[in-house]
ROVEXRO-393095 format. One record per atom (N, C-alpha, C, CB): residue number from 1; residue in one letter; atom name; x, y, z. Coordinates in steps of 0.02 Angstrom, whole numbers, padded with zeros to 5 digits, m for minus. Glycine has a CB too. Example, Ala and Ser with C-alpha at 12.3 -4.5 7.8 and 13.67 -1.06 7.14 Angstrom:
2
dogu_torlum_zamar_X_Y_Z
1_a_N_00660_m00284_00390
1_a_CA_00615_m00225_00390
1_a_C_00660_m00165_00390
1_a_CB_00565_m00224_00452
2_s_N_00642_m00112_00354
2_s_CA_00684_m00053_00357
2_s_C_00645_00002_00394
2_s_CB_00704_m00030_00286
# end
This chain:
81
dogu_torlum_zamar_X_Y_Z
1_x_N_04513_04190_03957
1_x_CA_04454_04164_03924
1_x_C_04393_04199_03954
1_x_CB_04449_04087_03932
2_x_N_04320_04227_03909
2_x_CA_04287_04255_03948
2_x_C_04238_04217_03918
2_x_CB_04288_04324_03957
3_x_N_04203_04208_03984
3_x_CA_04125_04178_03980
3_x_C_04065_04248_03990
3_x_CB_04113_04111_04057
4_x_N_04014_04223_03977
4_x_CA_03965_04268_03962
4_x_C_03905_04261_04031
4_x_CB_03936_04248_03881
5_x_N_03902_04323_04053
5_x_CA_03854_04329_04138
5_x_C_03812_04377_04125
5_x_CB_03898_04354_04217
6_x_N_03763_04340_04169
6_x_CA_03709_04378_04153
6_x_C_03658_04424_04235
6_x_CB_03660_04314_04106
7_x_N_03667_04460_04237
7_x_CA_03656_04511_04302
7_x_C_03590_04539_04280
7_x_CB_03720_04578_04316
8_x_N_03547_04549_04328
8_x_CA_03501_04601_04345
8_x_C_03496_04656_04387
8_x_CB_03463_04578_04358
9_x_N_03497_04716_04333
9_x_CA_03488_04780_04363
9_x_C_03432_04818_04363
9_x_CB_03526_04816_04341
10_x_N_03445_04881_04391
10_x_CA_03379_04911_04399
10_x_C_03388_04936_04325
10_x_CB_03366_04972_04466
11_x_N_03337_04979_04309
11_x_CA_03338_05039_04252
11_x_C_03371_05093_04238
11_x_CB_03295_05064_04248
12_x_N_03368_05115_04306
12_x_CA_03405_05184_04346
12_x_C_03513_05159_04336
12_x_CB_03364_05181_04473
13_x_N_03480_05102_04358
13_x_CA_03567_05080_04347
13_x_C_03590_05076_04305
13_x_CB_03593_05031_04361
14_x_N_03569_05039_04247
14_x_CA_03562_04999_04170
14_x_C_03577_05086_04129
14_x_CB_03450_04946_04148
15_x_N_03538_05147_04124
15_x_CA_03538_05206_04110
15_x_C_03619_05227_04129
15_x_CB_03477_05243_04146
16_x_N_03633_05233_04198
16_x_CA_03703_05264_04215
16_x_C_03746_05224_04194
16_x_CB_03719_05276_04285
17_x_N_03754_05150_04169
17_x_CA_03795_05127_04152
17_x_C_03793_05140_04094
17_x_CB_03801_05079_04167
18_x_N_03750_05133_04049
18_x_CA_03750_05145_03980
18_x_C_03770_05224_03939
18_x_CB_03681_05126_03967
19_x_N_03759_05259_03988
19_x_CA_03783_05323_03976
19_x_C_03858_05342_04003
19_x_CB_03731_05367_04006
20_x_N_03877_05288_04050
20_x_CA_03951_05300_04070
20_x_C_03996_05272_03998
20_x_CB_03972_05249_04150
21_x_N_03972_05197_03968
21_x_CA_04009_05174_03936
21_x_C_03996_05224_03881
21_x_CB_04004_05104_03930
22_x_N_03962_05264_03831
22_x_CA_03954_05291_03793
22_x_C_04019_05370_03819
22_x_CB_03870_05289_03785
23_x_N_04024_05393_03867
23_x_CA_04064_05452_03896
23_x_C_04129_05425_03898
23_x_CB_04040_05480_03967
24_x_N_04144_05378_03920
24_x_CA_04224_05341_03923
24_x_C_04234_05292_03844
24_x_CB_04229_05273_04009
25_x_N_04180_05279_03829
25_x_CA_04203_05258_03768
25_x_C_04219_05168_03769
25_x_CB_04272_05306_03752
26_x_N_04205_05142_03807
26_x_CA_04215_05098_03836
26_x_C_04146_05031_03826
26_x_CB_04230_05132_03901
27_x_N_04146_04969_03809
27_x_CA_04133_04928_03824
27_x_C_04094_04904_03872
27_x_CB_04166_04919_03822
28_x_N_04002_04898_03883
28_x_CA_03966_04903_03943
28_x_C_04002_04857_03985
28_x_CB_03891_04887_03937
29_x_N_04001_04785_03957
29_x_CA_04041_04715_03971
29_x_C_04106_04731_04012
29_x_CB_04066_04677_03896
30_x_N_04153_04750_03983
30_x_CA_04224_04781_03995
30_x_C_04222_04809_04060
30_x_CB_04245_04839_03944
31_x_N_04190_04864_04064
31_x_CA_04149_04897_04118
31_x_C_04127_04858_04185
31_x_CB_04086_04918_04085
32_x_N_04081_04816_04167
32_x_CA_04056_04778_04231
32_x_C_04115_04718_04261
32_x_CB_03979_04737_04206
33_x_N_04132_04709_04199
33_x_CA_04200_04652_04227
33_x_C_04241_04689_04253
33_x_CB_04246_04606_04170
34_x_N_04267_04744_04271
34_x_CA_04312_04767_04277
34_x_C_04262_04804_04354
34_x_CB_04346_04803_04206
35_x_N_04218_04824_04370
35_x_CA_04199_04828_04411
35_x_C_04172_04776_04463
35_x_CB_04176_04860_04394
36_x_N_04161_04721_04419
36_x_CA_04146_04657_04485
36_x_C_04213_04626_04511
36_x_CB_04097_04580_04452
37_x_N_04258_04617_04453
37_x_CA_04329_04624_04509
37_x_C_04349_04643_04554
37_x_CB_04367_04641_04502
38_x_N_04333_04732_04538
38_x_CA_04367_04766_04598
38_x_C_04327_04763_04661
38_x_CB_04381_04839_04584
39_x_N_04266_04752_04640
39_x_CA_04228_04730_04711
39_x_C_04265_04680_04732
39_x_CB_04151_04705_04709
40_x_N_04242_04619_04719
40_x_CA_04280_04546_04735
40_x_C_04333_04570_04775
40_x_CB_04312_04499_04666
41_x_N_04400_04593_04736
41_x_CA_04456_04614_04792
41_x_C_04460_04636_04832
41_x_CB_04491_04639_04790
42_x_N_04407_04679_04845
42_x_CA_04392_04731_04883
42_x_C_04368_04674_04955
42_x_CB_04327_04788_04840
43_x_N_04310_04645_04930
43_x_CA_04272_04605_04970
43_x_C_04335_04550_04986
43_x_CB_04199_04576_04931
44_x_N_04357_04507_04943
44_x_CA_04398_04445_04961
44_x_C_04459_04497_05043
44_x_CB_04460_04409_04859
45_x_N_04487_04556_05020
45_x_CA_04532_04579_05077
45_x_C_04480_04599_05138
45_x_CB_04582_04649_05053
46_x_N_04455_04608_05136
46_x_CA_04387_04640_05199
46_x_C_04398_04578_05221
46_x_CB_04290_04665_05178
47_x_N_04372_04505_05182
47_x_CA_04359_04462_05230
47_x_C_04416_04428_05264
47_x_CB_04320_04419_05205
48_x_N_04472_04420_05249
48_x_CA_04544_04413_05273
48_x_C_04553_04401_05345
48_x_CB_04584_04472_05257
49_x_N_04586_04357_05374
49_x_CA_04603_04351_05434
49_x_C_04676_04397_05451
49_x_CB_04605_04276_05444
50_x_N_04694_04439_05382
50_x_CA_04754_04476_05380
50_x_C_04735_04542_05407
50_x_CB_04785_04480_05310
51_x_N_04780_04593_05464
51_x_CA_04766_04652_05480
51_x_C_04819_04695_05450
51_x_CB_04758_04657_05548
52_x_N_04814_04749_05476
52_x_CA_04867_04804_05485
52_x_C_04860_04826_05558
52_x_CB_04856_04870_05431
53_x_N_04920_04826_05590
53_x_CA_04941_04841_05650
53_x_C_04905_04918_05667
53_x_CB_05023_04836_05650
54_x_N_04906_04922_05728
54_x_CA_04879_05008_05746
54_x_C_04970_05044_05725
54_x_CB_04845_05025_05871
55_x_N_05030_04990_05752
55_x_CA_05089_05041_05748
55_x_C_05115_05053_05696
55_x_CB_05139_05029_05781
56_x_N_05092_05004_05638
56_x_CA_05110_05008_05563
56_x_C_05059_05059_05531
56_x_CB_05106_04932_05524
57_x_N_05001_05068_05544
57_x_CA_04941_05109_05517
57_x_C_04959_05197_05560
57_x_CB_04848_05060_05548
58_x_N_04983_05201_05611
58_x_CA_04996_05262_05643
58_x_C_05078_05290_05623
58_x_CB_04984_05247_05724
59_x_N_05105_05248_05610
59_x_CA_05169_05257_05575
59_x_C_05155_05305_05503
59_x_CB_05200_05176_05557
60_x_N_05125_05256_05465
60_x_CA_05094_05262_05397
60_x_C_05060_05338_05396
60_x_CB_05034_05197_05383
61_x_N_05017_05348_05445
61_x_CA_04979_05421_05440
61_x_C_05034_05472_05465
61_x_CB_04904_05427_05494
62_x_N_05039_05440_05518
62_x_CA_05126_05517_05544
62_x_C_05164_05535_05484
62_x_CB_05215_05476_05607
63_x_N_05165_05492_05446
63_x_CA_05226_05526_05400
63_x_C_05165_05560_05326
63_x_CB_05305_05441_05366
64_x_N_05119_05573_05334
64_x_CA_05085_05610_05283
64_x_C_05105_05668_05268
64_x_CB_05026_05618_05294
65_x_N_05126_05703_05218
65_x_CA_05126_05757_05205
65_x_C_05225_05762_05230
65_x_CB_05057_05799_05245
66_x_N_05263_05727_05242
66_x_CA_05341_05751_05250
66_x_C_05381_05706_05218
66_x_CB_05368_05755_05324
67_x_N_05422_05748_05177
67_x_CA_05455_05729_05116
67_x_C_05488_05672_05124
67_x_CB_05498_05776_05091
68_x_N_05478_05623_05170
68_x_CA_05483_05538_05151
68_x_C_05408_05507_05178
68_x_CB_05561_05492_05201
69_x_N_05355_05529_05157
69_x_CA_05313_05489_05174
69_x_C_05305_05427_05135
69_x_CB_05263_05521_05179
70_x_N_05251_05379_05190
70_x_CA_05274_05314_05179
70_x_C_05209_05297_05133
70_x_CB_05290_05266_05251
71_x_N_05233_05224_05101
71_x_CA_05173_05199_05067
71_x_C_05115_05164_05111
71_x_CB_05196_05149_05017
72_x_N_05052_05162_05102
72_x_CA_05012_05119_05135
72_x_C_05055_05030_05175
72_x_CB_04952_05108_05070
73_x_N_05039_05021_05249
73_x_CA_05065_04952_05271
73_x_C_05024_04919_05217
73_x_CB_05051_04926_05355
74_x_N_05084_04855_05208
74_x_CA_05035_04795_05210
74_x_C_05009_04766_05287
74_x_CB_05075_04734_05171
75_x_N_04963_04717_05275
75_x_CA_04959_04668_05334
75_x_C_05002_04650_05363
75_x_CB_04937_04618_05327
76_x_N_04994_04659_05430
76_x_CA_05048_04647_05475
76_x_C_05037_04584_05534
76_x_CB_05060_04718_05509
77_x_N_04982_04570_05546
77_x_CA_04968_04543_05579
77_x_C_04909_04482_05569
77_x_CB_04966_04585_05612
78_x_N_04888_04444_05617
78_x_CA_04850_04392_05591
78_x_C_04778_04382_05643
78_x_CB_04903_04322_05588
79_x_N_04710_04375_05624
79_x_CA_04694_04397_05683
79_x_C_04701_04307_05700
79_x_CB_04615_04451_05691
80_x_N_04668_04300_05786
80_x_CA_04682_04260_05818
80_x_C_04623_04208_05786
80_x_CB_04689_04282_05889
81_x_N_04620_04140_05811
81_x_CA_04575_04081_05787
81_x_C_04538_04054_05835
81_x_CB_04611_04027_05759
# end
């Protein structure tokens, strides 16, 4: 279900968006929803009490570039309270 929001931008902004959705073809609306999400997720995991280990994250980079490299860890750890 979508409800209808209402944001204030600059001009400068309002211009690059309006000229992005016109180049992709795309929906200004579509566009911003789909970009305030990915913030949100972005932001909701930042704020997380969930980590990734140094030995799961150094694991993860060692194997870059050799023909079984690994996918990004998840969280491995929790921080303390």
């Amino acid at each position: 279900m979508k409800h209808d929001a209402s944001v204030n931008v600059s001009g400068e902004l309002k211009q690059r968006l309006d000229a992005f959705s016109r180049r992709v073809r795309r929906d200004v609306s579509d566009i911003t929803a789909e970009a305030l999400s990915e913030y949100l997720d972005a932001a909701e995991r930042e704020a997380s009490d969930l980590f990734v280990s140094n030995e799961a994250m150094m694991d993860w980079l060692n194997s870059w570039g050799m023909p079984d490299e690994r996918k990004a860890p998840e969280a491995d750890i929790r921080k303390p309270a």
